[in-house]
C-alpha positions as a printed Julia matrix, in Angstrom:
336×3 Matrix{Float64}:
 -52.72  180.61  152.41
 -50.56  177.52  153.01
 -48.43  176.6   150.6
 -47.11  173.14  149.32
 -43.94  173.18  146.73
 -41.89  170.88  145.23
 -38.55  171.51  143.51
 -37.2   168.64  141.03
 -35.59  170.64  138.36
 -32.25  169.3   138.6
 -31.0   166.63  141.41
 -32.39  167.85  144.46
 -35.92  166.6   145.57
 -36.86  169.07  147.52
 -40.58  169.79  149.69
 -41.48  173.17  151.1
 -44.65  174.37  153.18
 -44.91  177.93  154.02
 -47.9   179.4   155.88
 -50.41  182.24  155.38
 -47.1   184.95  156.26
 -44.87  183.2   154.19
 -43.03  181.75  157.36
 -41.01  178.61  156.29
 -42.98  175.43  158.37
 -40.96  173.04  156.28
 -38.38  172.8   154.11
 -36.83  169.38  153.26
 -34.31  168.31  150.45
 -32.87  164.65  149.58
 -29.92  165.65  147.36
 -28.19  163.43  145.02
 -24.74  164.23  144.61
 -23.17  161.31  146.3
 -24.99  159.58  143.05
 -23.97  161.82  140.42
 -20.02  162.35  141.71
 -18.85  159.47  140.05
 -19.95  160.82  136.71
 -18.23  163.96  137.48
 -21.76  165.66  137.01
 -25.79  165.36  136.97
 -26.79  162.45  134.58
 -30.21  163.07  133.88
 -32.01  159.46  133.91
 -30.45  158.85  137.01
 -31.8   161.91  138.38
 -35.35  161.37  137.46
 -35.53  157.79  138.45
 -34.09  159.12  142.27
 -36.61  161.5   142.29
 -39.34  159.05  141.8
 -37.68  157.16  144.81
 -37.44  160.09  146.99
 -40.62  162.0   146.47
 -42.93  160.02  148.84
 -40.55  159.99  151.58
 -39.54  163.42  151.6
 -43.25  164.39  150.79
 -44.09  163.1   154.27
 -41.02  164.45  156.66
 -41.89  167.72  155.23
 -46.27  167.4   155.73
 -44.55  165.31  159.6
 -42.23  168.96  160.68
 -44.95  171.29  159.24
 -47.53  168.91  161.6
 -49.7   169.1   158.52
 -52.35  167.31  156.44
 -52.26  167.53  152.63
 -56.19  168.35  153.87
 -54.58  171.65  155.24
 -52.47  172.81  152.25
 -54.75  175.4   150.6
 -52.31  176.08  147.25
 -49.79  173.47  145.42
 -46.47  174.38  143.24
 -44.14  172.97  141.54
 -41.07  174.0   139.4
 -42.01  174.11  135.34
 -38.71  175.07  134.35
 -35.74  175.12  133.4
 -33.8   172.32  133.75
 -34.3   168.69  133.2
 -37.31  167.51  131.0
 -38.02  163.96  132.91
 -36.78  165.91  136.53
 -39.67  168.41  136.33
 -41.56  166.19  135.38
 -41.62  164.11  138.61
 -42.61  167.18  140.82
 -44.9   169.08  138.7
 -46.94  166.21  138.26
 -46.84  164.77  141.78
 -47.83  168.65  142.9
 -50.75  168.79  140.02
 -52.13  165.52  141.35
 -52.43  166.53  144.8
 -54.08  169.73  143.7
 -56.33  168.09  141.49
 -56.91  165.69  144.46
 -57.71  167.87  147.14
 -59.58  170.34  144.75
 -57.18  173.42  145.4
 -55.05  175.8   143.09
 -51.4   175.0   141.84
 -48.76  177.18  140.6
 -46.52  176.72  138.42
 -43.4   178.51  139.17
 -40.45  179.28  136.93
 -37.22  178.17  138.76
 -35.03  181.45  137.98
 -37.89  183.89  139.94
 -37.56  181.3   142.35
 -34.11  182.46  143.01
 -34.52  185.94  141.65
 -36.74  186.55  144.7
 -35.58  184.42  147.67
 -33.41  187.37  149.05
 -36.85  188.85  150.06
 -38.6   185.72  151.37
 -39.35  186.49  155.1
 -38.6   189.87  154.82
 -41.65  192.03  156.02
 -41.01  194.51  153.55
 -41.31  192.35  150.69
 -39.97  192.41  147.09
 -38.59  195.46  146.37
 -36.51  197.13  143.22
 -33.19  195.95  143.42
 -30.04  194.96  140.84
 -30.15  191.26  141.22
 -27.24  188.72  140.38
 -28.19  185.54  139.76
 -25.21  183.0   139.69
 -25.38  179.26  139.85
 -24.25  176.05  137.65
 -26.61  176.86  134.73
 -27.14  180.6   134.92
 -25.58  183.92  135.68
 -27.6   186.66  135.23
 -27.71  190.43  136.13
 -32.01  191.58  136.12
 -33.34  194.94  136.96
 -35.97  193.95  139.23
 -37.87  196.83  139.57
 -41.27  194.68  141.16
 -42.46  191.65  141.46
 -43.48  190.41  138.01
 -41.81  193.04  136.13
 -37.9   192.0   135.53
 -35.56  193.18  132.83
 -32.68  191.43  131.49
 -29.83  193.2   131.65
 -27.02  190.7   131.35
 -26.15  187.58  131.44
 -23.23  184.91  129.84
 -22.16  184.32  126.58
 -20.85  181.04  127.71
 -19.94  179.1   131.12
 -21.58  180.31  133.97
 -20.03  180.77  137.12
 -20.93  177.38  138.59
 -19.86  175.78  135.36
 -16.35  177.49  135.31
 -16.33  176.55  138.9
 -17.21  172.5   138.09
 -14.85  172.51  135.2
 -11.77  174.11  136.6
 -12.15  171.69  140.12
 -12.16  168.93  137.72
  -8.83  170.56  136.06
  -7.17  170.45  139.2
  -8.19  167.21  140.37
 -10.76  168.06  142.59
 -14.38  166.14  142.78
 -17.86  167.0   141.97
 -19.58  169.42  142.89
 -16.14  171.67  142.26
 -17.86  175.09  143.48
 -17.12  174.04  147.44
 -14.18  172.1   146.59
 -12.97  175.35  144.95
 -13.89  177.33  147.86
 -12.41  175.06  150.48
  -8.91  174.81  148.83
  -8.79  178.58  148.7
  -8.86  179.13  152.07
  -5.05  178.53  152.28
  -4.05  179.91  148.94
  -2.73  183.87  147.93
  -5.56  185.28  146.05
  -2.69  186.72  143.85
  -0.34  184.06  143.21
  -1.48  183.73  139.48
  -2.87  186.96  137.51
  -6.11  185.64  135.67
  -7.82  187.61  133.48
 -10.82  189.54  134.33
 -13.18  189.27  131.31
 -15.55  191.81  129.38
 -15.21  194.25  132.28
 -13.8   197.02  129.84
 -16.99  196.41  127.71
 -19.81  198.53  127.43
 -22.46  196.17  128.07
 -23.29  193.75  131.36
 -22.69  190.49  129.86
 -20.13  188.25  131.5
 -17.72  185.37  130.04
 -15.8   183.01  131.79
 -14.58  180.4   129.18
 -11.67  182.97  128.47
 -10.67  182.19  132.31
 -10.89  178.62  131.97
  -8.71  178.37  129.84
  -6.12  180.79  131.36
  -6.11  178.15  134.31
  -5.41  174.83  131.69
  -2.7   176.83  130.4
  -1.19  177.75  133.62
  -1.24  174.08  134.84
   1.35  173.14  131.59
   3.41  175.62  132.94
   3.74  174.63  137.02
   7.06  174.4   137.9
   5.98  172.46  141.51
   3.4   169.6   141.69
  -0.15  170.59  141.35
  -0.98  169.41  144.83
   1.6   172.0   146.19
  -0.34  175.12  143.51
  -3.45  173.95  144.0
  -4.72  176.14  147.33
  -3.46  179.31  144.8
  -4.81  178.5   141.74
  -7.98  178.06  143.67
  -7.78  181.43  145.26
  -6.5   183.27  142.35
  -9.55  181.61  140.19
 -11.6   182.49  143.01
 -10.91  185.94  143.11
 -11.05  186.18  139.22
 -14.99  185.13  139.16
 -15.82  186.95  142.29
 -13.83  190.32  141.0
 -15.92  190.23  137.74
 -19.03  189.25  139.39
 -19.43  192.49  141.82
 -17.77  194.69  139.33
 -20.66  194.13  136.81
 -23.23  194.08  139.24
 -22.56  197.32  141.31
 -21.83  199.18  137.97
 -25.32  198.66  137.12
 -26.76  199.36  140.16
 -24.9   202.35  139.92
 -26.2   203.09  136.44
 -29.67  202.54  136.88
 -29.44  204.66  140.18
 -30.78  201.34  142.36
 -29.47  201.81  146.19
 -30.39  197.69  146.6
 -28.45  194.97  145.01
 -29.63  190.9   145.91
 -27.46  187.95  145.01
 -28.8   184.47  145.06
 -28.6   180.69  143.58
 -25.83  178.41  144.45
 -22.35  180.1   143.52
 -23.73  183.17  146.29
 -23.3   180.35  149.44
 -19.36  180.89  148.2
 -17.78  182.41  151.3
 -15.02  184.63  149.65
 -18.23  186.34  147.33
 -20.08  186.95  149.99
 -17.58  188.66  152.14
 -16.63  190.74  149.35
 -19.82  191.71  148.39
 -20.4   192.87  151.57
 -17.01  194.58  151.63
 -17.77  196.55  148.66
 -21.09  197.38  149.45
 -20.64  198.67  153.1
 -17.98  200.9   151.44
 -20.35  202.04  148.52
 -23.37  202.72  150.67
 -25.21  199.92  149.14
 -28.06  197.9   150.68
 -27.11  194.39  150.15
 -29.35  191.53  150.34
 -27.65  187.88  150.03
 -30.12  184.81  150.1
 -29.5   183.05  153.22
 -27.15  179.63  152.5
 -30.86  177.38  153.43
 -32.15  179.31  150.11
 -28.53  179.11  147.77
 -29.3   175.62  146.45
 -32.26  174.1   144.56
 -35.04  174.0   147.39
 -38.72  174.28  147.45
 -39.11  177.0   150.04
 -37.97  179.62  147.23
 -40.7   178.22  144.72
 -43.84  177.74  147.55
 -42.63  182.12  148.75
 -43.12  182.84  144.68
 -46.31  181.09  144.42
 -47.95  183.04  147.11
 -47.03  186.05  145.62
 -48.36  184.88  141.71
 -51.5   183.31  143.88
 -52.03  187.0   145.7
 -51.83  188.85  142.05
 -54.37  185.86  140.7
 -51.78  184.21  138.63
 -52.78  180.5   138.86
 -51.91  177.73  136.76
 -54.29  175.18  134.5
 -53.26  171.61  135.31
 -52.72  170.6   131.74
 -49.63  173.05  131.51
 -46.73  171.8   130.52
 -43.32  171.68  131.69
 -40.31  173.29  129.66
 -36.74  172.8   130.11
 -35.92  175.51  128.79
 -38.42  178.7   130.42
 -36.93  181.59  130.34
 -37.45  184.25  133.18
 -40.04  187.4   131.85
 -41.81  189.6   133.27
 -45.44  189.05  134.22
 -47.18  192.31  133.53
């Protein structure tokens, strides 16, 4: 079954195709940051009106690589949620009209299983059980994913996500938007332990995280520099860094080792951060765990991740009426 997605939940406009074994034909994404930096974040009506710009011509490179006609796509999908009301709506409707065009099915996909499950997408084995993290600028969550469809909730923030703190301490320090690579580029050349930041909730019982507490460790650190920030800032980066990162594999291999689940996956946009993944796969090659990190093409909003969960909902007979509607605010369940 070929697959057609499109991804518009945020500022990426993003087209996917994916053929009958979920091999990737296409996958094409116009992003919009260079827009949104000078706002120091994503401003939504800015974001939608882009997409409407960008959706044609990234509609066709994608069909133009895959060497495809829209009379050769045999399902359409499109994100439903969450994220940005008048964002989805650009890409859900452009992939319900070409549906309803060319008389085939469409899927509507919720964006979070669209990350949830990208670890797996070209993997012959498929979706398997697994402790997943989920960490990116509007979500960090830890899910017991114990098969496709049936997800449990197991933690997830009581305030900033990681991608969040991330944005908002880069813009502390003087860094520009997006912060998360700025972050990560500037702590290359810093000492991971040049400034002791707290490591939050990991005493607690449950597998919630919090990072505003961290946040604000790092504002009150810069009133106290006794150098120029440009001279601290390759350490507080690190140290910041290594504060996220600590709490972020902490919390996820204690579950895993709770619920007795050899595989742990890791995906969305904060997981393409090079000092996370090394130590993720650090800890896991010393804890005998079988790690699974979603490869940096599938970190970021893209449409390849949302066309690979489609063909699984299409397989089970999960299709979509066209007069669904989007919502910003879906939340990830499980399906049976």
């Amino acid at each position: 079954m070929t697959t057609l997605a499109i991804e518009t939940s945020c500022d990426e406009t993003a087209v996917a195709i994916l053929d009958d074994g979920g091999d990737i034909l296409a996958s094409e994404i116009a992003t919009q940051i260079d827009l949104h930096r000078a706002y120091g974040g994503v401003v939504p009506e800015v974001a939608s009106r882009n997409h409407l710009l960008k959706m044609r011509p990234v509609l066709t490179k994608a069909l133009e690589k895959a060497e495809a006609s829209l009379a050769n796509i045999d399902l359409f999908a499109a994100t439903a949620g969450p994220g940005l009301a008048g964002a989805l709506l650009i890409g859900n409707t452009t992939a319900k009209s070409l549906a309803l065009a060319q008389g085939k099915p469409f899927v509507a996909v919720n964006h979070l299983e669209g990350h949830l499950l990208s670890p797996f997408l070209g993997d012959p084995r498929g979706v398997r059980p697994s402790v997943a993290l989920v960490v990116s600028g509007g979500h960090t969550l830890l899910i017991h994913l114990r098969a496709f469809g049936d997800y449990h909730l197991c933690g997830q923030t009581r305030d900033d996500a990681a991608g969040e703190a991330f944005d908002k301490v880069a813009k502390m320090l003087g860094l520009p938007y997006p912060g998360g690579p700025e972050i990560d580029r500037e702590a290359q050349a810093g000492d991971p332990r040049a400034y002791d930041f707290p490591r939050s909730m990991l005493s607690h019982g449950n597998h919630d995280f919090s990072f505003s507490g961290l946040k604000t460790a790092v504002l009150y650190t810069l009133d106290k520099l006794d150098r120029p920030l440009e001279d601290c800032r390759p350490d507080l980066c690190a140290s910041f860094q290594e504060a996220v990162v600590d709490v972020l594999i902490t919390k996820t291999v204690r579950l895993a080792r709770e619920l007795g689940e050899p595989c742990v996956t890791v995906s969305g946009g904060v997981s393409c951060n090079r000092r996370l993944r090394e130590a993720f796969q650090d800890r896991a090659q010393r804890e005998g765990i079988h790690l699974l990190i979603a490869p940096p093409s599938l970190t970021t909003d893209n449409a390849a991740m949302i066309a690979y969960v489609a063909q699984l909902k299409a397989a089970h007979g999960q299709f979509s009426p066209l007069e669904e509607d989007v919502d910003p605010n879906l939340r990830l369940s499980s399906s049976h």
